[in-house]
NURO-858650 format. One record per residue (C-alpha): residue in one letter; residue number from 0; x, y, z; chain. Coordinates in steps of 0.1 Angstrom, whole numbers, plus 2048, in hexadecimal, padded with zeros to 3 digits. Last residue first. Layout:
a; NUM; X; Y; Z; A $
...
***
This chain:
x; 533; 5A1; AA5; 403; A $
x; 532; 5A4; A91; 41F; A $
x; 531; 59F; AA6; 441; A $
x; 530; 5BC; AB0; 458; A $
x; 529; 5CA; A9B; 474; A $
x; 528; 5CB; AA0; 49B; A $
x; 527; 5BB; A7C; 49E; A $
x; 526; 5A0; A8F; 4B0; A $
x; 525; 599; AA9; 493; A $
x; 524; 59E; A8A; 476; A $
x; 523; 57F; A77; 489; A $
x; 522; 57E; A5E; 470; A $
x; 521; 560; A4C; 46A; A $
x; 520; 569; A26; 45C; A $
x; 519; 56B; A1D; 436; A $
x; 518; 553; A27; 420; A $
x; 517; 54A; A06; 413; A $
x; 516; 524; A01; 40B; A $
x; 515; 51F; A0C; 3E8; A $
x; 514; 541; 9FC; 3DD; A $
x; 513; 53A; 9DD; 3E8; A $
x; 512; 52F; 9C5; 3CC; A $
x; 511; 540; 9DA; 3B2; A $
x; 510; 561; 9DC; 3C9; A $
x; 509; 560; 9B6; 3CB; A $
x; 508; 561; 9B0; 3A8; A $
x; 507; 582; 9C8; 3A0; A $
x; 506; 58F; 9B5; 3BD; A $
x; 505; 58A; 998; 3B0; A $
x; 504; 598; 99D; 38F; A $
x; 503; 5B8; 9AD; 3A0; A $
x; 502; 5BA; 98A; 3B3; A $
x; 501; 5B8; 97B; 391; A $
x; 500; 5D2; 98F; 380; A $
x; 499; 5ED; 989; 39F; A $
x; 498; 5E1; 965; 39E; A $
x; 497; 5F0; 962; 37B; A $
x; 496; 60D; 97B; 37D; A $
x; 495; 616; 962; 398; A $
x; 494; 613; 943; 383; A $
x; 493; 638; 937; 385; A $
x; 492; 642; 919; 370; A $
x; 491; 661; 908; 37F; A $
x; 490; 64D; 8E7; 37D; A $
x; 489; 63D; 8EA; 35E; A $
x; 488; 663; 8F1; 34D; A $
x; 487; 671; 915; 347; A $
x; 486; 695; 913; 33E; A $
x; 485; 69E; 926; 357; A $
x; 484; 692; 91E; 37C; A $
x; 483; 67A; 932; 397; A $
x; 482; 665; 941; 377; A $
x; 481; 66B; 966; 37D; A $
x; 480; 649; 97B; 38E; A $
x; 479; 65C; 97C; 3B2; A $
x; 478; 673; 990; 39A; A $
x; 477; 656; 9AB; 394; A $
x; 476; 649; 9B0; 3B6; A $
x; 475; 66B; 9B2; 3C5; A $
x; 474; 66E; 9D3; 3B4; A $
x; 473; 64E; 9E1; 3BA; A $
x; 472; 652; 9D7; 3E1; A $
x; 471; 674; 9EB; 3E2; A $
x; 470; 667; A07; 3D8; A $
x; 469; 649; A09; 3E6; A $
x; 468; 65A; 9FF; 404; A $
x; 467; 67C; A17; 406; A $
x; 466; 669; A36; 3FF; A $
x; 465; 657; A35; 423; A $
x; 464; 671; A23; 431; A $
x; 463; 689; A42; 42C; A $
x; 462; 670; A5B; 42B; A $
x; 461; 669; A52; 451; A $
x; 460; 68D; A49; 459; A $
x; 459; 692; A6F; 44E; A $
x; 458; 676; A80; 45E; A $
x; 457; 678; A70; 479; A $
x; 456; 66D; A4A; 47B; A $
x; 455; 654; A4D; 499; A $
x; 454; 645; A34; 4B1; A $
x; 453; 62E; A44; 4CD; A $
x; 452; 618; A58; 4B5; A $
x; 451; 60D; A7B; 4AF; A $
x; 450; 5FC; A80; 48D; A $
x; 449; 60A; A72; 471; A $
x; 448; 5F6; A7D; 447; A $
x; 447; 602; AA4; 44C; A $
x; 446; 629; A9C; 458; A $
x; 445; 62C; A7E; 442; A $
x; 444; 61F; A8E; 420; A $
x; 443; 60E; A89; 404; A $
x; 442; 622; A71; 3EB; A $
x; 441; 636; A5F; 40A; A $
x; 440; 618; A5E; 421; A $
x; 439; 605; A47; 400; A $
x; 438; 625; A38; 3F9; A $
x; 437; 622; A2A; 41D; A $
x; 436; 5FF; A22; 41A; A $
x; 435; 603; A0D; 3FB; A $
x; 434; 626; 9FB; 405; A $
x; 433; 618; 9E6; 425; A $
x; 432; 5F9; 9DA; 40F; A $
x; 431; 614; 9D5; 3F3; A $
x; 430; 627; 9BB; 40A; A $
x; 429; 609; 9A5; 412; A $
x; 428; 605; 9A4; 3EC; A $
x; 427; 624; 997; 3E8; A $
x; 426; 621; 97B; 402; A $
x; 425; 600; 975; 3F5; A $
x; 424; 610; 970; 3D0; A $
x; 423; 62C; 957; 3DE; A $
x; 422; 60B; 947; 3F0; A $
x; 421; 5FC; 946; 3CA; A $
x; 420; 618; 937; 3B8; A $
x; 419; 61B; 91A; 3D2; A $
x; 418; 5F7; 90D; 3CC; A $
x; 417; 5FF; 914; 3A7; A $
x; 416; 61E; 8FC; 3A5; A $
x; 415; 609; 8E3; 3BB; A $
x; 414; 5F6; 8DE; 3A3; A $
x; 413; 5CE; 8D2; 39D; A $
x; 412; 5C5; 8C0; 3C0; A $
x; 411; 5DA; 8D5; 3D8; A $
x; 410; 5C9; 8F3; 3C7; A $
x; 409; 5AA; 8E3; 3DE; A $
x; 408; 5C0; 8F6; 3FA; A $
x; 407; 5AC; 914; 3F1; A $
x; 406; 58A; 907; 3F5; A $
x; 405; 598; 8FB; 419; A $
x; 404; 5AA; 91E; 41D; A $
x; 403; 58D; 931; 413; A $
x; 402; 576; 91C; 42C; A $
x; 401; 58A; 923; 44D; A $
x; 400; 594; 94A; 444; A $
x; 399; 568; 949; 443; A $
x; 398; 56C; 936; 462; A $
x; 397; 580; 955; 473; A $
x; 396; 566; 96B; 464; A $
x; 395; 54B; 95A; 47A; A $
x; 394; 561; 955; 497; A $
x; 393; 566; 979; 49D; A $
x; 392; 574; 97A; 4C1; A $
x; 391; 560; 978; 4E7; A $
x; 390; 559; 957; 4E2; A $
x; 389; 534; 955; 4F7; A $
x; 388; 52B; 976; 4E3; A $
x; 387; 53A; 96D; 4C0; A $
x; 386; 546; 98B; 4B3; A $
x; 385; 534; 998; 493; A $
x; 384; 53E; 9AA; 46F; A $
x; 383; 536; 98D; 457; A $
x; 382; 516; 98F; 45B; A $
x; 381; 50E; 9B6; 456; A $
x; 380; 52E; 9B1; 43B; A $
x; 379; 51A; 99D; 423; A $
x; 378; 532; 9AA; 409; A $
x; 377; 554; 9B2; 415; A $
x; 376; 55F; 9D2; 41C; A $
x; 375; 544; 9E2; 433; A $
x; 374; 55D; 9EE; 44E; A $
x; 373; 557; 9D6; 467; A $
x; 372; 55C; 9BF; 447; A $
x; 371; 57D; 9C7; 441; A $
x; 370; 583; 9C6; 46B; A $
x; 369; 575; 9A3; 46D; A $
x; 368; 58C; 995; 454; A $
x; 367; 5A5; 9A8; 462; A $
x; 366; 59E; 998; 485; A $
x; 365; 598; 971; 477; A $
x; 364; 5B4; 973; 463; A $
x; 363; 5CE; 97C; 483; A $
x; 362; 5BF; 960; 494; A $
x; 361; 5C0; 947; 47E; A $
x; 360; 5E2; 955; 475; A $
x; 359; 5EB; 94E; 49D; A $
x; 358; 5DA; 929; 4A0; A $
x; 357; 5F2; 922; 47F; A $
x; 356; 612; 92C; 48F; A $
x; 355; 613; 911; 4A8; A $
x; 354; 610; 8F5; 48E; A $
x; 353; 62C; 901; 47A; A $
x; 352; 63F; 8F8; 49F; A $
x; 351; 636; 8D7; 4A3; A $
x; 350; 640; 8D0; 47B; A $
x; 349; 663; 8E3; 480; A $
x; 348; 666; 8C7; 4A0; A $
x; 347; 661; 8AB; 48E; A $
x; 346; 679; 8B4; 474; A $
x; 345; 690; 8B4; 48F; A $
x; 344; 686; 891; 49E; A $
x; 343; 685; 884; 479; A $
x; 342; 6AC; 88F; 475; A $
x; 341; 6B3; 87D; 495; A $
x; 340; 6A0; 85F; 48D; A $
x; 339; 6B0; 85F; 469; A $
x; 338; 6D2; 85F; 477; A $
x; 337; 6F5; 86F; 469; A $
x; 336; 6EF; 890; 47B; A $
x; 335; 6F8; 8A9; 45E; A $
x; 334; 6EC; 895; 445; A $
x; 333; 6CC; 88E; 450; A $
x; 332; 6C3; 8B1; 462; A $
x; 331; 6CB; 8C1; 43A; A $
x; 330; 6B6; 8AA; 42A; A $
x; 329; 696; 8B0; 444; A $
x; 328; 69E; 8D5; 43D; A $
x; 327; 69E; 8CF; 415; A $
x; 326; 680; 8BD; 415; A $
x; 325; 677; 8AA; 3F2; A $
x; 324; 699; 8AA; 3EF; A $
x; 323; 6B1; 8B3; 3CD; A $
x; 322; 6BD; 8D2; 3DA; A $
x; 321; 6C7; 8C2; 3FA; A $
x; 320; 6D8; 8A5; 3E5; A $
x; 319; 6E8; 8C0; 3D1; A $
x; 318; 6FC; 8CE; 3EB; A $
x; 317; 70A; 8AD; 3FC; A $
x; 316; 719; 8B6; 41F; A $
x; 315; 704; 8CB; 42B; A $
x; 314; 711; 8D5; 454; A $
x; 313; 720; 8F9; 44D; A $
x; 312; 6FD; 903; 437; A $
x; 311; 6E5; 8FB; 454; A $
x; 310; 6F8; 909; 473; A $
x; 309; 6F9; 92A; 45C; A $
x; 308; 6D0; 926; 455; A $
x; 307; 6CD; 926; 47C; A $
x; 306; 6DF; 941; 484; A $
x; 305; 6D0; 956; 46A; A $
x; 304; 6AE; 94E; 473; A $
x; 303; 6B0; 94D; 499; A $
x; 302; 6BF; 96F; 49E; A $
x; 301; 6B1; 982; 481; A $
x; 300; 68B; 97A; 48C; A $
x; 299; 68F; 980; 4B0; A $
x; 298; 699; 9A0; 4A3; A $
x; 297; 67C; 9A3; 489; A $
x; 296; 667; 998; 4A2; A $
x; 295; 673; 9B2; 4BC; A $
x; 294; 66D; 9CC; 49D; A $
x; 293; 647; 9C0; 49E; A $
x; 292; 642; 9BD; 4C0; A $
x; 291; 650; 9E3; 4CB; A $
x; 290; 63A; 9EF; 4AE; A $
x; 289; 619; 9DF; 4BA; A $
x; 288; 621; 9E6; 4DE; A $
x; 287; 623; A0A; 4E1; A $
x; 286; 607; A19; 4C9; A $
x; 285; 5F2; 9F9; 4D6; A $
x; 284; 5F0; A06; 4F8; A $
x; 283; 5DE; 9E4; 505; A $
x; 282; 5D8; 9CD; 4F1; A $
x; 281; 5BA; 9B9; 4E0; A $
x; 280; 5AF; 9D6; 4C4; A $
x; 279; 5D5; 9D6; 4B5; A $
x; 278; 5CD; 9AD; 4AE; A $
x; 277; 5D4; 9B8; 48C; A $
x; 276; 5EF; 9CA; 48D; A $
x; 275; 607; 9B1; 49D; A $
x; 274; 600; 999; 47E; A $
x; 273; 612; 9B3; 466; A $
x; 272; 632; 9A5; 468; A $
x; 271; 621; 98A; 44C; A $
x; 270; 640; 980; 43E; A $
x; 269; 665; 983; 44C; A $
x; 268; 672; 95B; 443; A $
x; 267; 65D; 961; 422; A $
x; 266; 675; 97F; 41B; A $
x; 265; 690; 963; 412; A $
x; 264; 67F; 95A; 3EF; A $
x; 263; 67F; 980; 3E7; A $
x; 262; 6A4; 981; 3F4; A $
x; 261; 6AB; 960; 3DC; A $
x; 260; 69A; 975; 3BF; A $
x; 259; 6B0; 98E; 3C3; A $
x; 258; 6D0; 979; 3C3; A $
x; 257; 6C5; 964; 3A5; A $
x; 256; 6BF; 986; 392; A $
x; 255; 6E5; 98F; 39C; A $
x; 254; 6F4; 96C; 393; A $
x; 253; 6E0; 96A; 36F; A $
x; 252; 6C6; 94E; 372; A $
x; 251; 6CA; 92A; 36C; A $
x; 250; 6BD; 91C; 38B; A $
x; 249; 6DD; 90B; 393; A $
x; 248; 6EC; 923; 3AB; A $
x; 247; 70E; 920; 3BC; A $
x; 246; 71D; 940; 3C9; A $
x; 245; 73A; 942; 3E0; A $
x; 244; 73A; 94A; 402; A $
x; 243; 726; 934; 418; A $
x; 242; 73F; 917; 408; A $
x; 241; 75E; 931; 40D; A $
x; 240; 752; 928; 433; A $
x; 239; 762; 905; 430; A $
x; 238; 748; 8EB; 437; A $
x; 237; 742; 8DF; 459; A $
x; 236; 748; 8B9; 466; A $
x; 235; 73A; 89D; 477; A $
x; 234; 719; 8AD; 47E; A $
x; 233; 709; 8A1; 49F; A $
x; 232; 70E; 8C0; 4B5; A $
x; 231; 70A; 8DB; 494; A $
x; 230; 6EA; 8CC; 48E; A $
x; 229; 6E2; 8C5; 4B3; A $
x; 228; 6E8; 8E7; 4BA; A $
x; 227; 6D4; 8F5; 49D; A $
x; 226; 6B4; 8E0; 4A3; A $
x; 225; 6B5; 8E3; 4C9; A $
x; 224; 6B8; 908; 4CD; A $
x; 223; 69D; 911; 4B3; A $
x; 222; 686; 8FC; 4C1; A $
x; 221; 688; 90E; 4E4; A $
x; 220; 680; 930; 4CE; A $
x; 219; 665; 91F; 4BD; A $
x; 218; 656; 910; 4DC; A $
x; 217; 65C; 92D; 4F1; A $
x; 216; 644; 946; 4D7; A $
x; 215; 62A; 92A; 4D5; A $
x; 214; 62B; 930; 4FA; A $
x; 213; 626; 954; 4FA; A $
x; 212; 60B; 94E; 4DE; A $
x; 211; 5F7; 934; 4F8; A $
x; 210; 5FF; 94D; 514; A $
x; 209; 5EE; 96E; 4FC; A $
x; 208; 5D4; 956; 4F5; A $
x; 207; 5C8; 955; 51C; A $
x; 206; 5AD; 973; 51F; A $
x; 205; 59D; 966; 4FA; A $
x; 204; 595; 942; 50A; A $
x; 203; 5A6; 928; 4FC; A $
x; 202; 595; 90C; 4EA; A $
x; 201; 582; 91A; 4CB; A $
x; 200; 5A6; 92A; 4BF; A $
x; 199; 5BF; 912; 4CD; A $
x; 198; 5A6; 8F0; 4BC; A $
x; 197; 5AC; 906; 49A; A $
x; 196; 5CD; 8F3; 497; A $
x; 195; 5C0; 8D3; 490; A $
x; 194; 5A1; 8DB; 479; A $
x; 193; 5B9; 8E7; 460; A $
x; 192; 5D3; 8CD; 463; A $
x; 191; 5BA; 8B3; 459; A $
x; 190; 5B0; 8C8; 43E; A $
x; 189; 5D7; 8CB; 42F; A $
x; 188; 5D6; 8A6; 438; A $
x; 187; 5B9; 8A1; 420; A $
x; 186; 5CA; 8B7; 402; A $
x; 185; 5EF; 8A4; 405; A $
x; 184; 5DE; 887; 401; A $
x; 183; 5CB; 898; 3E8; A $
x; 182; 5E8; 89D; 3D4; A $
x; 181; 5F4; 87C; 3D4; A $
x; 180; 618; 871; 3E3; A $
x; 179; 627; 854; 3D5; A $
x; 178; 636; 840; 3F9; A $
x; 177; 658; 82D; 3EB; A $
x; 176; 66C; 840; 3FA; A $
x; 175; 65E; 838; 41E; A $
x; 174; 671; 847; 436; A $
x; 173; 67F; 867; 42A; A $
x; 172; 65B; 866; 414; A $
x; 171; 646; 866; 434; A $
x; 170; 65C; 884; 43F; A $
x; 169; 655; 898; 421; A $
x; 168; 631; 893; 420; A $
x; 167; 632; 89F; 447; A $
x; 166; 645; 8BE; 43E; A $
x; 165; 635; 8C4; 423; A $
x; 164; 615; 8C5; 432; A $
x; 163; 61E; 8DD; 450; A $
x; 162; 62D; 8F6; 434; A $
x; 161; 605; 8F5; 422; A $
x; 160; 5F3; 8FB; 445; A $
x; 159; 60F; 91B; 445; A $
x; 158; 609; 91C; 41F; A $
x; 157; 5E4; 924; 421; A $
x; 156; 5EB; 93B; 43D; A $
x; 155; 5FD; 94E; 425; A $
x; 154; 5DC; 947; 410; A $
x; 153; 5C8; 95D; 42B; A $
x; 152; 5DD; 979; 42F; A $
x; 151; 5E2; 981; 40B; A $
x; 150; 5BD; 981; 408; A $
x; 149; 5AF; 996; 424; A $
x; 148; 5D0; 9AC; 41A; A $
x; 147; 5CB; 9B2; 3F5; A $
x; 146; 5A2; 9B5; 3FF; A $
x; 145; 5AF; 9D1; 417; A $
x; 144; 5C6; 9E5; 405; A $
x; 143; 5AF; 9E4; 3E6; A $
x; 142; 58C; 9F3; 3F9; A $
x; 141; 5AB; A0F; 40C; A $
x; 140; 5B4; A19; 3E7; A $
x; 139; 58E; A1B; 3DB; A $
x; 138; 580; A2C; 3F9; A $
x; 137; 5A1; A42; 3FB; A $
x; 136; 59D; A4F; 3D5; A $
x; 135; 58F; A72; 3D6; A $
x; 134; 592; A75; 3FF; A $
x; 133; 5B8; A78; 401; A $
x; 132; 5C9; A58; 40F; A $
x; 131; 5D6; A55; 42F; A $
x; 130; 5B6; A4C; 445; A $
x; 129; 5AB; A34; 42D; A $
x; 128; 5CE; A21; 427; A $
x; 127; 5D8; A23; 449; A $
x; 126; 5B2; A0C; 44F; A $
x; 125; 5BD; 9F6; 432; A $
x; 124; 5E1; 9F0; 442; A $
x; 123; 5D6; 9E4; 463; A $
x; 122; 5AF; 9E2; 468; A $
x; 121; 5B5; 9D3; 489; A $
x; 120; 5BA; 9FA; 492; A $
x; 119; 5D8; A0A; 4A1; A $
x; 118; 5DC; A2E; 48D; A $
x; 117; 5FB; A3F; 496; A $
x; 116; 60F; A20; 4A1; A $
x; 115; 603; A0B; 487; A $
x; 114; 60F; A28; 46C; A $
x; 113; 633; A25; 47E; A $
x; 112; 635; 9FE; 47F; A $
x; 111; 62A; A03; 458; A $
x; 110; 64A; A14; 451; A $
x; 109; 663; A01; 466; A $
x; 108; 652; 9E1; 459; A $
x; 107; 65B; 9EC; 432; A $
x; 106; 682; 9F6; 446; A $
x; 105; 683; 9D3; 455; A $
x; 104; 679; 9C0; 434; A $
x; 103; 695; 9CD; 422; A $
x; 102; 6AF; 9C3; 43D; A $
x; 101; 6A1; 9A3; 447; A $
x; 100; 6A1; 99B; 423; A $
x; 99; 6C8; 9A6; 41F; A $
x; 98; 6CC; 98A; 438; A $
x; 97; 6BA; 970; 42D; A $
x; 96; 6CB; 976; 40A; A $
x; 95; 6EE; 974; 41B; A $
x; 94; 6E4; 954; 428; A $
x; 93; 6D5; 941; 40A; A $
x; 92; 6E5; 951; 3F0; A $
x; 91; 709; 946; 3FB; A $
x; 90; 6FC; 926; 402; A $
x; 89; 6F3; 91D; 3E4; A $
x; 88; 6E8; 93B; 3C9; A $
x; 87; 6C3; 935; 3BD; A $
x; 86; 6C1; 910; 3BD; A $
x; 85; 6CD; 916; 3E9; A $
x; 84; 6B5; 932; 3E8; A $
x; 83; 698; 918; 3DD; A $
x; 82; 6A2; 902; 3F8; A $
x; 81; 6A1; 91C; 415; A $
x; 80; 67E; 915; 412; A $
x; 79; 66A; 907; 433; A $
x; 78; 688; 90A; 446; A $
x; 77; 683; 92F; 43F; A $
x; 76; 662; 92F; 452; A $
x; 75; 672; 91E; 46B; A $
x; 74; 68E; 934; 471; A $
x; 73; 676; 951; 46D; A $
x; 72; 656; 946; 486; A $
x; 71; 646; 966; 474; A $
x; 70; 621; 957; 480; A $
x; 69; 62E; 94A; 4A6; A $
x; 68; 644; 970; 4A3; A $
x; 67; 625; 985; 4A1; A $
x; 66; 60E; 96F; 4B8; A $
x; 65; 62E; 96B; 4D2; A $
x; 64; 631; 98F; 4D1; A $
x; 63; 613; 99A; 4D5; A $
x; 62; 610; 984; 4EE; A $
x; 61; 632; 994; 504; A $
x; 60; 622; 9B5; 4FD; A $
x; 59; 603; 9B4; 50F; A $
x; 58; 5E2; 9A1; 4FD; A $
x; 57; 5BF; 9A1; 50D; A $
x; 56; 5AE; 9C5; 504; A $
x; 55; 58B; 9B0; 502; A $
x; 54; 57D; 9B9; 4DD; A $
x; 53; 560; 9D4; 4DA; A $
x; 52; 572; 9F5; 4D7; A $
x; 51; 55D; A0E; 4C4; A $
x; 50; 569; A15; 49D; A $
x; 49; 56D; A33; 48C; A $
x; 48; 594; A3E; 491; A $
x; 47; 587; A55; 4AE; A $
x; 46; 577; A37; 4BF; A $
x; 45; 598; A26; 4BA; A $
x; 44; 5AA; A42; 4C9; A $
x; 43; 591; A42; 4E5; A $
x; 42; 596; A20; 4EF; A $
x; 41; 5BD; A23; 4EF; A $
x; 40; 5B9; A42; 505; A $
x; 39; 59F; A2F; 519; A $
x; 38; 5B9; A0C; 51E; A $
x; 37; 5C7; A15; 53D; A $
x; 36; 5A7; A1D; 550; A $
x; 35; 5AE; A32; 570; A $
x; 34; 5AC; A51; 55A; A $
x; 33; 5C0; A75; 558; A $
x; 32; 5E9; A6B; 55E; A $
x; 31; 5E6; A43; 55B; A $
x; 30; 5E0; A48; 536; A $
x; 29; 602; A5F; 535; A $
x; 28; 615; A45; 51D; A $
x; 27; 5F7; A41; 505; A $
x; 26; 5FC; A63; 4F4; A $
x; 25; 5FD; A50; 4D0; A $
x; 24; 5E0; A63; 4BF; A $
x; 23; 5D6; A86; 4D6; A $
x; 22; 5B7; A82; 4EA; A $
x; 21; 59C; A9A; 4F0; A $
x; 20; 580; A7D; 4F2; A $
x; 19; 571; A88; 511; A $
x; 18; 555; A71; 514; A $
x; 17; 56F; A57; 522; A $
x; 16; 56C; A34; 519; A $
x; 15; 56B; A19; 52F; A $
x; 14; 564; 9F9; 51E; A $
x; 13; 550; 9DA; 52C; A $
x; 12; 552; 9BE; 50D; A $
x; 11; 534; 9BB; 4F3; A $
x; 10; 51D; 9A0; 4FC; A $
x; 9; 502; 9A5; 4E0; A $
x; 8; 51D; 9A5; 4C8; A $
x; 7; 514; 9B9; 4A7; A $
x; 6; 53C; 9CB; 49D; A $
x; 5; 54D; 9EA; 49C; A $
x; 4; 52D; A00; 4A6; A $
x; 3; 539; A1A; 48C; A $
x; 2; 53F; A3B; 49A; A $
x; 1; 528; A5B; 493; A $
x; 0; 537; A7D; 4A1; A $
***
């Protein structure tokens, strides 16, 4: 049986992998039972999914978590805006949306949490993709998956450099309103931030990120507890709870199409769940710990978002002035405490903590990245596919994330209507990498395409979620395409079908340039338990 080397490193980590490789998928609880190394049941599933183990096995549960949730970071996500729900449908639109979001986006996770747990690979959705898919068409499918998700992942971390920026524009203009923002004054402090938050990633050695995510994970919840009791501390008054309750849009749209659109604006507060996945290579018992950190995200998720955004809607006190602000949040903090310090103090904070999710998506694109091109999916993959000896992580694919995002952020320059247009694209297209593969085990399958796993659906949860995100995703898909505001003026424009079209174009590019290189990784379908593709 031929395995891919994984990656060229010329100081690839100590493994211990047994010679035996009669191991079931997802038997990682009785590890201790026939080998004194914990991670050779997790090495030899990878080896049996095509790849050899060549990144340090650094991250236990408690990082994971903190890399998943310091990327999700809901409440603050949502901060970042809650302002469109409240042109959608007020208040009411704004919390009930959130939570019907949670809801959606929890049973698409549900689903891919399942297909992580069967096959844990960095590859994430791409590599479920390849191994799920019959043979005719998998090369193409799993080719799609994985340019869909390289890109989506890298322009949402476009917009996590790009929420850091507003924040700070938006606070210069609370105290200067005078200050005439420029576009590329926006552009060079999107670079400054940039080079700011890789310092974590060249800084910290690999053994010690999982205590730098941990902490980012503290910060945010800490933050959390400060901004929404000192909102609801310092507020002199509450609004009546028939204000959560009735609906008040002004985007022009029918009630129910606003109300859609405001869960679709509202699933940004539960993007990119995927993270988890692909660091899968770094922990130990991935099968176990990558679902068990992304539904404890999702909790953590529910409980500060929802709280927070309630705080937020009892303490406005003029609507349409937060509708109206540059900065919603830092509007909000103002007129709830009565002091500009105070509400600067609290923006503050939301900027600290954007800052602590960007080391973790540099992170997470520096893996997939590397895993795409491990797997020959990216030209110049022989280069592309390396882990820096002295590093110990794939630095050269992280600074290829690096450079798109600075070409990227050159958007800045042109319109910031299209630079937001394409992260509302990536955010979809994030979700249709976790709705291929599903649809995929769905149309064939679930008890021939799953072999044994720790996390498991059933049979009816599994068809359940399995249905729900194809579904669901397709129908998102074409409101998140609606112009944000009827009548249609150049600043409600929305150019998503646009950068869909374009990103299609690229991928229809790419997959001439590659196509007589990618085969995707070499499954072992008889050790996996699995039958072959047809």
């Amino acid at each position: 049986m031929a395995h891919s080397t994984g990656a060229q490193t010329d100081n690839k980590p100590d493994i211990n992998v047994r010679d035996n490789y009669d191991v079931d998928v997802g038997r990682v609880e009785n590890v201790e039972s026939f080998t004194k190394s914990p991670d050779a049941v997790d090495d030899n599933i990878l080896l049996a999914q095509g790849h050899a183990p060549v990144m340090r096995r650094s991250f236990d549960l408690l990082g994971t978590l903190g890399l998943g949730f310091s990327i999700t970071n809901s409440w603050v996500s949502y901060a970042s805006c809650f302002g469109q729900s409240l042109l959608y449908g007020g208040a009411q639109a704004t919390v009930f949306g959130l939570i019907v979001a949670c809801a959606v986006q929890w049973l698409i996770i549900l689903g891919l949490a399942e297909q992580a747990s069967a096959f844990p690979s960095s590859g994430g959705q791409y590599h479920f993709t390849y191994i799920l898919a019959p043979k005719r068409y998998r090369r193409f499918a799993a080719f799609a998956v994985g340019i869909i998700s390289v890109l989506g992942w890298w322009v949402i971390t476009c917009s996590g450099i790009s929420n850091n920026v507003q924040c700070i524009i938006g606070m210069v203009l609370f105290v200067n309103p005078d200050y005439q923002p420029q576009n590329w004054h926006s552009y060079l402090l999107y670079i400054g931030l940039i080079l700011i938050t890789l310092i974590p990633i060249f800084t910290i050695p690999q053994k010690h990120l999982g205590k730098w995510t941990q902490a980012c994970l503290a910060i945010s919840v800490l933050g959390f507890v400060v901004v929404t009791i000192t909102i609801l501390a310092m507020s002199d008054g509450y609004n009546h709870p028939s204000f959560i309750t009735t609906f008040d849009g002004t985007s022009g749209w029918p009630d129910g199409v606003a109300w859609v659109m405001s869960i679709g604006n509202a699933m940004y507060a539960f993007a990119s769940m995927d993270a988890v996945i692909h660091v899968a290579e770094e922990m130990h018992h991935p099968g176990k710990a990558i679902p068990r950190a992304m539904n404890l995200t999702m909790i953590i998720g529910l409980l500060t978002s929802v709280p927070f955004i309630l705080a937020m809607m009892f303490v406005i006190k003029d609507l349409d002035a937060v509708r109206a602000a540059h900065l919603p949040s830092l509007e909000v903090f103002h007129q709830a405490t009565g002091s500009k310090s105070a509400a600067l103090g609290l923006q503050s904070l939301l900027v600290v903590i954007f800052y602590t999710c960007m080391p973790s998506q540099w992170i997470t694109c520096g893996r997939l990245t590397w895993a795409f091109s491990r797997d020959r999916g990216l030209p110049y993959s022989n280069y592309w596919n390396h882990i820096s000896p002295s590093l110990g992580f794939p630095v050269r694919t992280t600074l290829l994330s690096v450079g798109f995002c600075i070409i990227y952020g050159l958007l800045y320059m042109a319109s910031s209507q299209a630079f937001n247009s394409i992260i509302t694209t990536a955010v979809l297209g994030v979700n249709i990498s976790y709705a291929v593969p599903q649809a995929i085990t769905l149309i064939h399958g679930r008890e021939n395409k799953l072999p044994s796993r720790p996390f498991k659906l059933g049979k009816v949860g599994g068809y359940l979620c399995n249905a729900w995100t194809p579904l669901w995703v397709t129908t998102i898909g074409i409101f998140i395409c609606f112009p944000n505001a009827i009548p249609v003026t150049a600043g409600s424009m929305n150019y998503v079908c646009v950068v869909l079209g374009c990103m299609m174009l690229i991928l229809v590019g790419l997959w001439f340039t590659v196509r007589r290189y990618f085969d995707g990784p070499a499954i072992d379908y008889e050790m996996l338990g699995l039958s072959r593709p047809e």
